[in-house]
C-alpha positions, 0 to 999 in steps of 0.5 A: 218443712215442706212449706219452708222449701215452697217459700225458699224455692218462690223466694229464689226463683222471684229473685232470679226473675226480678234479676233477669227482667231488671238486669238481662238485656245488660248483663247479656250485652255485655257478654255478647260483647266479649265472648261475640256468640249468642249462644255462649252469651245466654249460658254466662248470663244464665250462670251467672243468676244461678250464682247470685242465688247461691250467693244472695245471702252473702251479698253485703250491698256495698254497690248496686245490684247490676254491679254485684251481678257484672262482677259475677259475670265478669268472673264467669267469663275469666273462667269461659276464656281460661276454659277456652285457651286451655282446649287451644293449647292442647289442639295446637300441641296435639301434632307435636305430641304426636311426634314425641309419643312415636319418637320416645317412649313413657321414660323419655328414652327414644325409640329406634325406627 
């Protein structure tokens, strides 16, 4: 059993670096280009391998591999962007919820001042 894993973890780290030299410099640029933070960049690309590996075996080879993989991170950056706007949405509510919290009470009735 253990040489079964040792052969699985060689296969899959193999798969991620072939990916990584292959494909990284693109798949990087293409995110830089989108979200225009390196640092954010790196960790899309780097999600982005850590899912094809998941997702290796279900990889029907309908297109290439670069367009399997920019799907991927296509995806990861739909769900960094709606991470995103989700924490600007609440920094710009969080004066007005503020005024309503001093204003009114849990069952919505006002309270006096």
């Amino acid at each position: 059993m253990t040489l079964l894993v040792e052969k699985n973890e060689a296969t899959f780290s193999s798969g991620a670096e072939l990916w990584l030299g292959e494909y990284g410099d693109y798949l990087y640029n293409y995110a830089v280009l989108r979200v225009s933070r390196h640092d954010v960049a790196e960790d899309l690309v780097h999600d982005t391998l850590l899912a094809a590996l998941v997702a290796e075996t279900r990889f029907q080879h309908r297109s290439s591999v670069r367009t399997w993989l920019t799907g991927i991170l296509k995806n990861r950056l739909l769900d960094h962007i709606r991470r995103s706007s989700r924490g600007h949405i609440f920094e710009e509510l969080t004066p007005e919820v503020e005024i309503l919290n001093k204003n009114f009470d849990r069952a919505g009735c006002g309270t006096r001042h």
